[in-house]
Residue frames as qw, qx, qy, qz and C-alpha x, y, z in Angstrom:
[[0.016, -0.894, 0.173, 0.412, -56.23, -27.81, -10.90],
 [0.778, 0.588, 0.033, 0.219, -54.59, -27.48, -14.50],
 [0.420, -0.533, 0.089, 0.729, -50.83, -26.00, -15.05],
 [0.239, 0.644, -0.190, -0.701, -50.50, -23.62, -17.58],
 [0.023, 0.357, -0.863, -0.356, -50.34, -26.71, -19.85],
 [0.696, -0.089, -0.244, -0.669, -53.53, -27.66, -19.11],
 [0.749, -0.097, -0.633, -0.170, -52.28, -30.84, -17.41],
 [0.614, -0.691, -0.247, -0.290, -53.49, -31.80, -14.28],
 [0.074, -0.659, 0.589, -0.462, -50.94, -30.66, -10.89],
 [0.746, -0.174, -0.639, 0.069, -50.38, -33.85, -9.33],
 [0.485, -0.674, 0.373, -0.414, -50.33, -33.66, -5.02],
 [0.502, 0.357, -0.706, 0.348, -47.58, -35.67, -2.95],
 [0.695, -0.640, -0.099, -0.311, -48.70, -36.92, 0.12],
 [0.419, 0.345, -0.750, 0.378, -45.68, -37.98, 2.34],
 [0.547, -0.438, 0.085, -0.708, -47.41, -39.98, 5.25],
 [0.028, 0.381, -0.910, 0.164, -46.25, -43.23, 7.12],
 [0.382, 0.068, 0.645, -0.658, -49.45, -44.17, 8.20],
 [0.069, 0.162, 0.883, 0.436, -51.69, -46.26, 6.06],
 [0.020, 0.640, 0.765, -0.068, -54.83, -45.13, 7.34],
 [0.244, -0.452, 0.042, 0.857, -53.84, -41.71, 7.23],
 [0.017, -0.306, 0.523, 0.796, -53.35, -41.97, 3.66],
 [0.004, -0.289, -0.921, -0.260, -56.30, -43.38, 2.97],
 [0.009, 0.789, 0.344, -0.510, -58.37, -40.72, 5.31],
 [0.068, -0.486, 0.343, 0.801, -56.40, -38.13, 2.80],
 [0.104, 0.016, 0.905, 0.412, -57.58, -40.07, -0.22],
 [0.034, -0.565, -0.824, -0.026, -61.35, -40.21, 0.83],
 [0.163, -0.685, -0.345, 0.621, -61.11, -36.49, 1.81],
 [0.062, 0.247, -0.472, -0.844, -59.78, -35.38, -1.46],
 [0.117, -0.312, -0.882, -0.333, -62.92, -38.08, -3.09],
 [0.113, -0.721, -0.518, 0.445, -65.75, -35.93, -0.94],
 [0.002, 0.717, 0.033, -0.697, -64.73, -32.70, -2.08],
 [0.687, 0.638, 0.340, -0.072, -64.68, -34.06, -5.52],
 [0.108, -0.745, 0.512, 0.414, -60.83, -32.59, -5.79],
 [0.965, 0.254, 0.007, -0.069, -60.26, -34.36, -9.22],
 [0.049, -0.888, 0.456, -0.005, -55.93, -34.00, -8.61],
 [0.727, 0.266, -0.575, 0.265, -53.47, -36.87, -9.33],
 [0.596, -0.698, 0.276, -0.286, -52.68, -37.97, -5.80],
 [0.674, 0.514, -0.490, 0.202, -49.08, -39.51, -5.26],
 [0.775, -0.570, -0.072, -0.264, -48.39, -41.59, -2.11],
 [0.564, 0.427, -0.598, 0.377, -44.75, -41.85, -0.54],
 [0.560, -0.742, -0.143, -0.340, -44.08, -42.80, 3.19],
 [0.726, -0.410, -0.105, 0.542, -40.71, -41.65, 4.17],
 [0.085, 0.908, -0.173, -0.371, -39.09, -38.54, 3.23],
 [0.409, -0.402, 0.657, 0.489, -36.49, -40.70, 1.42],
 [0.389, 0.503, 0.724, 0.266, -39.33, -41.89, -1.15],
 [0.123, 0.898, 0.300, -0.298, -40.55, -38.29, -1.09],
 [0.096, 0.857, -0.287, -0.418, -37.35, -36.75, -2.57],
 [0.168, -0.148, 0.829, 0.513, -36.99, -39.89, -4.91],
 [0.389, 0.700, 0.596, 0.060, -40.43, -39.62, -6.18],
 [0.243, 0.939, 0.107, -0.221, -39.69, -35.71, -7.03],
 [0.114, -0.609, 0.674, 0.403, -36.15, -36.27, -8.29],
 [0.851, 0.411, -0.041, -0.325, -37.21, -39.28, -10.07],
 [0.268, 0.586, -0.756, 0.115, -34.78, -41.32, -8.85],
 [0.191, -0.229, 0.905, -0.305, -34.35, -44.87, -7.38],
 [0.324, 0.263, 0.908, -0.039, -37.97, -46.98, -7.52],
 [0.497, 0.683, 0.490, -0.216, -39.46, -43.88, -9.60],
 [0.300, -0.309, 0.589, 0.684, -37.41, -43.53, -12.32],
 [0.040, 0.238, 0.727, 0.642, -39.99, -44.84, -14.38],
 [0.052, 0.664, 0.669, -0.329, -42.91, -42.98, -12.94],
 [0.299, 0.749, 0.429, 0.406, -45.22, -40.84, -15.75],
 [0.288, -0.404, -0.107, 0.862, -43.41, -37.42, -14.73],
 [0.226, 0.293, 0.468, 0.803, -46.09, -35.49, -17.25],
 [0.322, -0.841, -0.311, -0.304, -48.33, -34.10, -14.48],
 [0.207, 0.534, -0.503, 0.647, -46.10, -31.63, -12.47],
 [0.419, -0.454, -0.731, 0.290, -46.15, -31.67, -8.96],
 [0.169, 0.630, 0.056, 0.756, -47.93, -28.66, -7.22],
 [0.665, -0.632, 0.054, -0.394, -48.65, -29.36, -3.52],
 [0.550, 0.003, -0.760, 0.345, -46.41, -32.02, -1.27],
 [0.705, -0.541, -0.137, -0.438, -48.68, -32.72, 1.89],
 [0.540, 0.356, -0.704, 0.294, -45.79, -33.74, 4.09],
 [0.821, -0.547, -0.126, -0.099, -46.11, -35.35, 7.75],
 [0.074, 0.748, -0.585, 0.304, -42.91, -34.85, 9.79],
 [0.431, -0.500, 0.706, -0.256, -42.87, -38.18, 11.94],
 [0.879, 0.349, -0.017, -0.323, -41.99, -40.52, 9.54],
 [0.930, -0.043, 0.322, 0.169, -39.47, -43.72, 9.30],
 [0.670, 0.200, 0.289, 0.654, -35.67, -43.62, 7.75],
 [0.382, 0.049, -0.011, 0.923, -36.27, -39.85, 6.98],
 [0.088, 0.563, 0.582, -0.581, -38.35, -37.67, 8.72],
 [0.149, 0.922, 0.350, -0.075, -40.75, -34.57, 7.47],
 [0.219, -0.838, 0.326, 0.378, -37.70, -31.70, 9.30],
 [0.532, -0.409, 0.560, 0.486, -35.10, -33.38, 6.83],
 [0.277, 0.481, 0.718, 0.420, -36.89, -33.71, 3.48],
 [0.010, -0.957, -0.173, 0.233, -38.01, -29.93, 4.15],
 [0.453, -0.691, 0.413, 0.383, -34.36, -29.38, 4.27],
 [0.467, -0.058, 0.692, 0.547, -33.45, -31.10, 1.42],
 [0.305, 0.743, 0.560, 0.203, -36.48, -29.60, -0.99],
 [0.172, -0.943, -0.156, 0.238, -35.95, -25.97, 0.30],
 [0.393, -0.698, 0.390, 0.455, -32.37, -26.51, -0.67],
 [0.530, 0.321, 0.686, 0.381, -32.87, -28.24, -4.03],
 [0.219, 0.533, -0.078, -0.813, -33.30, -25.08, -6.74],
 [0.187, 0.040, -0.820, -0.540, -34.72, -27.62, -8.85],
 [0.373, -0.492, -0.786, -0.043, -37.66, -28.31, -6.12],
 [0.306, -0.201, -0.547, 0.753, -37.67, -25.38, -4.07],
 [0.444, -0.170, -0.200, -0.857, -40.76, -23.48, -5.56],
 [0.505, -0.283, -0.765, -0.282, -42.80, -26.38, -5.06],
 [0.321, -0.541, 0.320, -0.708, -45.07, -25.38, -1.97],
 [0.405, -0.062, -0.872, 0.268, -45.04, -27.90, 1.19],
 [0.622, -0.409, -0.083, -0.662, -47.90, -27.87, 3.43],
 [0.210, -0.006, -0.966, 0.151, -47.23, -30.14, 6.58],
 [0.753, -0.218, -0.480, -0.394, -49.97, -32.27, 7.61],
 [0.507, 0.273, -0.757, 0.309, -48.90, -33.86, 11.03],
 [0.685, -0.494, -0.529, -0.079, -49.98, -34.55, 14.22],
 [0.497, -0.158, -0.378, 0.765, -47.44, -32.30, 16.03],
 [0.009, -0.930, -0.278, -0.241, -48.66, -29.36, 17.55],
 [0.549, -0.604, -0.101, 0.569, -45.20, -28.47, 19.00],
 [0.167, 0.930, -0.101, -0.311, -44.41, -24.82, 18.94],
 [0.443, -0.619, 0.517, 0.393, -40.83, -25.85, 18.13],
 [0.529, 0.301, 0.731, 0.309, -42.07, -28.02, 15.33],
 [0.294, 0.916, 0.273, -0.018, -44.27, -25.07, 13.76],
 [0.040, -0.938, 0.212, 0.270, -41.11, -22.72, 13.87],
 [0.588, -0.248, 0.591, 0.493, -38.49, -25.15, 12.72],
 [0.598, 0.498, 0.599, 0.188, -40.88, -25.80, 9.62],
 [0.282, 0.953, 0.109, 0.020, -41.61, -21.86, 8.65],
 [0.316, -0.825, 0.225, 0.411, -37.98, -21.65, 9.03],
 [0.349, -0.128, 0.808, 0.458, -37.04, -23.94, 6.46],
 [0.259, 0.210, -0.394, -0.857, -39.67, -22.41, 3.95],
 [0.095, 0.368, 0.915, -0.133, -42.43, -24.52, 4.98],
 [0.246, -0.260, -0.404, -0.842, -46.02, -22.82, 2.96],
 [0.464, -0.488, 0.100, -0.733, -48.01, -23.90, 5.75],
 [0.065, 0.338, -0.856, 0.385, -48.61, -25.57, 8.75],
 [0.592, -0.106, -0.654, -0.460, -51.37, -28.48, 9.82],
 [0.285, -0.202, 0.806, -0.478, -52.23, -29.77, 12.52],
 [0.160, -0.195, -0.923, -0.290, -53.85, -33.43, 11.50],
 [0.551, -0.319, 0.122, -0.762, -57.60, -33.15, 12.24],
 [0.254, -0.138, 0.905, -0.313, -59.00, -36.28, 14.85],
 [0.674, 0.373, 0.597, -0.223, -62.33, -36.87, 12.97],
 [0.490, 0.061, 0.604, 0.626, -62.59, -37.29, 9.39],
 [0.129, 0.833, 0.531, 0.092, -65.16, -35.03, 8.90],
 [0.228, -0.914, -0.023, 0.334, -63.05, -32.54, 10.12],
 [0.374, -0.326, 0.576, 0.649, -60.21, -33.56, 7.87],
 [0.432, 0.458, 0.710, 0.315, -62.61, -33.50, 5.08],
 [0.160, 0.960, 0.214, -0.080, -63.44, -29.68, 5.61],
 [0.428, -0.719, 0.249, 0.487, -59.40, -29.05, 6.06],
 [0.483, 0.133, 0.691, 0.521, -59.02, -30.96, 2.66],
 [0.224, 0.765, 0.604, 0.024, -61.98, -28.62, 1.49],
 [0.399, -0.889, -0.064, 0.215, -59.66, -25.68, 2.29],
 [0.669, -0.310, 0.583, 0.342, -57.00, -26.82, 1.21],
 [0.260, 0.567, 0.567, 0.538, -58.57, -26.95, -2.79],
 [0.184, 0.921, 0.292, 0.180, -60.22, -23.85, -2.62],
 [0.214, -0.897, 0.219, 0.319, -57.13, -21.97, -1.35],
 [0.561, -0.390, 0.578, 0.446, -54.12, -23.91, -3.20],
 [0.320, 0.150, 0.689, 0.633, -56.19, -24.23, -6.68],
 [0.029, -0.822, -0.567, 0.046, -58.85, -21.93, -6.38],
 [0.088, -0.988, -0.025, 0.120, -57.37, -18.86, -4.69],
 [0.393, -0.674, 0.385, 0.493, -53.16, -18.82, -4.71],
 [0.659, 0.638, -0.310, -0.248, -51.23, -18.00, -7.97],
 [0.852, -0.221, 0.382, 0.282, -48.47, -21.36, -8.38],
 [0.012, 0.652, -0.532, -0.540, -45.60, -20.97, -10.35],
 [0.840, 0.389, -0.009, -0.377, -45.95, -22.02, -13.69],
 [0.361, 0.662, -0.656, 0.032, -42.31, -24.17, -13.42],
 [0.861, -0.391, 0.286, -0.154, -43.29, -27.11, -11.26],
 [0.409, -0.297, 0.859, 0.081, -40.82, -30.12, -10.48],
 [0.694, 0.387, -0.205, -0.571, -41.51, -32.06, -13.46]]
């Protein structure tokens, strides 16, 4: 997917898990998604990668961001707290957040949509299965929904 600029919407993965992120990686590479994919794996990296602050100062900020794929049970700052902080940020709060996570508690689901979570995941166990979710995923986020045309740059 393009922004109105024509340049490509980069996708944030926030995900502790190496193998995770690698499933995520191969799932996006199947479906042929051709998106900048950006790998952080704490919420603390997450809201210095999109602030551009601390180890990514110097990171190419010329593909916006237009997805963050966030996992909630994650080292130093969780998923719930980095929600919190984005949601509250009027400099990141458009940007839509989509957790990804292995929780299926109710409590979890409600905290999220409370704090302005765009949707909710429950990790799939095979990869095939994550590969159709990822499949989903593209055709709804760049396919079917309008994004705003102001991403986090």
């Amino acid at each position: 997917m393009l922004d109105k600029n024509g340049r490509p919407i980069t996708i944030v993965v926030a995900d502790d898990d190496p193998d995770d992120r690698m499933m995520i990686e191969e799932a996006f590479e199947e479906n042929r998604l051709k998106n900048n994919l950006a790998f952080v794996e704490d919420g603390e990296q997450l809201i210095d990668y999109l602030r551009g602050e601390g180890a990514y100062t110097e990171t190419d900020r010329r593909n916006p961001v237009g997805v963050i794929l966030l996992d909630l049970n994650m080292p130093r700052m969780d998923g719930r707290e980095a929600l919190k902080i984005i949601k509250s940020d009027p400099q990141l709060q458009r940007i839509p957040v989509v957790v990804l996570t292995t929780s299926k508690a109710e409590e979890d689901i409600l905290r999220t949509y409370d704090l302005g979570v765009s949707s909710f995941i429950t990790k799939p166990v095979t990869f095939d299965a994550l590969v159709e979710v990822v499949k989903v995923l593209g055709q709804y986020w760049f396919e079917i929904v309008a994004l705003p045309s102001d991403f986090a740059a």
